[in-house]
MITORKE-538765 format. One record per atom (N, C-alpha, C): residue in three letters; x, y, z. Coordinates in steps of 0.2 Angstrom, whole numbers, plus 5000, padded with zeros to 4 digits. Example, Ala and Ser with C-alpha at 12.3 -4.5 7.8 and 13.67 -1.06 7.14 Angstrom:
! residues 2
ALA506649725039
ALA506249785039
ALA506649845039
SER506449895035
SER506849955036
SER506450005039
***
This chain:
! residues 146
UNK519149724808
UNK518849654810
UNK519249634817
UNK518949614822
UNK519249594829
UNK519549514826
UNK520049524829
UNK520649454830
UNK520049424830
UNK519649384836
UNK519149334836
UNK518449334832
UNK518349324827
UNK517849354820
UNK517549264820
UNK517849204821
UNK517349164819
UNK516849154821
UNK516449174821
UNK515649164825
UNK515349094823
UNK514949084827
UNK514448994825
UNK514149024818
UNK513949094816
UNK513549074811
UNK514249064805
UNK514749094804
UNK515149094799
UNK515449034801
UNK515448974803
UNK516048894807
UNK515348874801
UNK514648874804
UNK514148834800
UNK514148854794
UNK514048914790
UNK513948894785
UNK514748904781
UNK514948934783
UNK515648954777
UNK516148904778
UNK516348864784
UNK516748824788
UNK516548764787
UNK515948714791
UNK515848654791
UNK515548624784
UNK515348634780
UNK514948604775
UNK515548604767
UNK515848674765
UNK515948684761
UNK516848674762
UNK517348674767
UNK518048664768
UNK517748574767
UNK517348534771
UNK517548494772
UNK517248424765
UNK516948474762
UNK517048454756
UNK517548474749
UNK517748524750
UNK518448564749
UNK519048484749
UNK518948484756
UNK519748424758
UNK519748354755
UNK518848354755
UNK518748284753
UNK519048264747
UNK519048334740
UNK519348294735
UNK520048324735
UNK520448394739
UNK520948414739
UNK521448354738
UNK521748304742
UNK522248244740
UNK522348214735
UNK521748234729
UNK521748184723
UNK522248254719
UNK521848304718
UNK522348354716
UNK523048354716
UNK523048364724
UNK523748384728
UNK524348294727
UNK523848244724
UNK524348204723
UNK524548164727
UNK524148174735
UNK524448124741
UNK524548064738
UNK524848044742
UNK524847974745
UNK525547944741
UNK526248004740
UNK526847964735
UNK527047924744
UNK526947954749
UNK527347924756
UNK527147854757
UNK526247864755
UNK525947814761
UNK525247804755
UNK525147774753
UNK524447754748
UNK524047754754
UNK523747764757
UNK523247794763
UNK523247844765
UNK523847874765
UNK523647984764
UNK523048004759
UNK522747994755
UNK522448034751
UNK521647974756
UNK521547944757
UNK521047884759
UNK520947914766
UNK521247924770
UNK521247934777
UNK521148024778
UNK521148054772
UNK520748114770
UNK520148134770
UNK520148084765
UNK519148084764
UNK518748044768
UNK519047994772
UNK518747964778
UNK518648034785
UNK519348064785
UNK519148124791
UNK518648154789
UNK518548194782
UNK518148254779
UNK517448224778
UNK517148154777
UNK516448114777
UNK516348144786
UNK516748104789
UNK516548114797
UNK516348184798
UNK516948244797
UNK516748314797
UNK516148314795
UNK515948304788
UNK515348294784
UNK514848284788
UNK515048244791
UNK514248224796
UNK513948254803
UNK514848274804
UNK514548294810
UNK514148354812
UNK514148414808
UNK513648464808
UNK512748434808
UNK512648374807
UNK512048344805
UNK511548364810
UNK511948324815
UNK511348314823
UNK511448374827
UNK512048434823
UNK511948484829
UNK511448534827
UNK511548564835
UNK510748644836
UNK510948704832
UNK511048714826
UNK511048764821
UNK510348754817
UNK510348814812
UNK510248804807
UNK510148764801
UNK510948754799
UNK511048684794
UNK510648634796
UNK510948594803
UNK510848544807
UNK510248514806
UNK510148444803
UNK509548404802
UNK509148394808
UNK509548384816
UNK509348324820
UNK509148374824
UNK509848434826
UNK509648494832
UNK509748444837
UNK510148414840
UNK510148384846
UNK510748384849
UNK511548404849
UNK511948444848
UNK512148484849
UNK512348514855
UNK512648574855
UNK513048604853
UNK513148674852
UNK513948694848
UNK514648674850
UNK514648684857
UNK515148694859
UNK515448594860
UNK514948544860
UNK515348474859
UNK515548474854
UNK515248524849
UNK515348504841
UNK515948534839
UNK516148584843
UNK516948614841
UNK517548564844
UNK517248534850
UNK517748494854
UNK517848414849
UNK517548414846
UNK517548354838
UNK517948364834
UNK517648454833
UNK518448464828
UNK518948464830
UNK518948474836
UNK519848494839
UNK520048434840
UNK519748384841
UNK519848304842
UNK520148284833
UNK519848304829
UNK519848284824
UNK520748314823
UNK520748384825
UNK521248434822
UNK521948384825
UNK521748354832
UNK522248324835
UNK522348244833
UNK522148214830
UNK521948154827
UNK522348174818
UNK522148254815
UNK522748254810
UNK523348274812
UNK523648294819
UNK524448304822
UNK524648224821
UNK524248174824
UNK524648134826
UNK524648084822
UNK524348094815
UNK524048024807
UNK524748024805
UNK525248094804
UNK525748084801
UNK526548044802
UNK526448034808
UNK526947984814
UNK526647944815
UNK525847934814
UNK525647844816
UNK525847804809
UNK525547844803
UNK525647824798
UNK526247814792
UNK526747864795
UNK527447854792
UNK527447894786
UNK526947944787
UNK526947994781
UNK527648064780
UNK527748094775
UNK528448084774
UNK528148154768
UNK528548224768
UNK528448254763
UNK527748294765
UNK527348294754
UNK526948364755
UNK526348284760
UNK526248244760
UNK525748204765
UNK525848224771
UNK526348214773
UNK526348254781
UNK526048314782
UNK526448354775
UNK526348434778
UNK525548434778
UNK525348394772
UNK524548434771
UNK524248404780
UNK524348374781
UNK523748344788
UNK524048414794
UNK524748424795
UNK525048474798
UNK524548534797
UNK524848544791
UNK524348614790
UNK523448634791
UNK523348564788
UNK522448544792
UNK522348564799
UNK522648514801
UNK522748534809
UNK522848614813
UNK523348644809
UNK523548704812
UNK523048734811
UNK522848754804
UNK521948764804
UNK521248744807
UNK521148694809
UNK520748684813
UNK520848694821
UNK521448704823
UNK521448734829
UNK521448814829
UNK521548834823
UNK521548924824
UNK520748934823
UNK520248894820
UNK519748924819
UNK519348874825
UNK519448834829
UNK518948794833
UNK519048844840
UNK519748874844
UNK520348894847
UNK520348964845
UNK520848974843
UNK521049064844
UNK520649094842
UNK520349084836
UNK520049134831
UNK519349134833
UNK518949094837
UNK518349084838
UNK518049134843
UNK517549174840
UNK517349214843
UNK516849204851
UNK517049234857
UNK516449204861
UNK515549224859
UNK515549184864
UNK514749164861
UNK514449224865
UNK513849264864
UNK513349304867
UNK512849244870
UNK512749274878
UNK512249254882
UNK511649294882
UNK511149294881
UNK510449364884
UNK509949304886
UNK509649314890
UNK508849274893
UNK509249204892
UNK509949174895
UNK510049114894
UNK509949074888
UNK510249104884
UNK510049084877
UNK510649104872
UNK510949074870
UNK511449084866
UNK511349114858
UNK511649174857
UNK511349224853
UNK511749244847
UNK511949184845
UNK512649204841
UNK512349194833
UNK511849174833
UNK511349184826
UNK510949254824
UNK511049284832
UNK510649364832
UNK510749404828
UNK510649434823
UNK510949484820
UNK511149554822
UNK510849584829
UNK510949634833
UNK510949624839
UNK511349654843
UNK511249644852
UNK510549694854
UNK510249734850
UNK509549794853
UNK509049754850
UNK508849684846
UNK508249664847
UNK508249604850
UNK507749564846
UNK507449514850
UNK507749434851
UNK508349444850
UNK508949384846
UNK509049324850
UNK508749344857
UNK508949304864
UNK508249244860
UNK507949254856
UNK507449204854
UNK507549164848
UNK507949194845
UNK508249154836
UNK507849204833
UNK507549254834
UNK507449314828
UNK507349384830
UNK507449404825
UNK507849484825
UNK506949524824
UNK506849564828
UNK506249634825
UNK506549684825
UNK506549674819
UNK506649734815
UNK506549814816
UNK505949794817
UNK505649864821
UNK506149894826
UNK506449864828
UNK506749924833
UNK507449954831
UNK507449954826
UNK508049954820
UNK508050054820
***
């Protein structure tokens, strides 16, 4: 598997919808909030916004398709760096800190290092294609040439 393996279609479906409902209820588990009664609330407030933001983007999933990919990583990475900096605005202390640290260090290895470059063909972003030898520059695959 190549070092950069996240592709837009594994971010949309494996990534954005199911982590960030994942995190929503992780803090209750994990017990946040002994530092700061707002650590576990300030979780589920980032992970609804995650929640959302796949909506209006141009995937698959995406309700609106109006969106394009690459705003919608720079949101993440906003968000990634908005959980650097919750723990020192908020005065979080312990496993609170750590969880938004570690958030953060994962949404930058998957928005950032890990994120595979995109394919261009006919000016069209290909990264839903299933092969580079068919017809993927259009959003679908013939088969036939298979």
């Amino acid at each position: 598997m190549p070092f950069r393996f996240i592709k837009k279609s594994i971010h949309t479906y494996l990534i954005d919808y199911p982590v960030a409902i994942i995190l929503m209820a992780a803090p209750f588990p994990l017990k946040l909030g002994k530092s700061n009664p707002v650590a576990p609330w300030l979780s589920v407030v980032f992970r609804v916004t995650a929640l959302l933001l796949p909506a209006p983007m141009d995937h698959p999933t995406g309700l609106f398709r109006v969106v394009r990919y690459s705003p919608h990583l720079w949101v993440d990475r906003a968000l990634g760096v908005v959980s650097i900096t919750t723990p020192s605005a908020f005065h979080f202390t312990g496993l609170d800190a750590w969880y938004y640290w570690v958030l953060a260090a994962a949404v930058s290895l998957t928005t950032s290092v890990l994120k595979a470059p995109e394919m261009i063909a006919a000016g069209r972003n290909v990264a839903f294609g299933c092969c580079r030898c068919c017809s993927a520059a259009l959003g679908r695959c013939d088969r036939s040439s298979h």
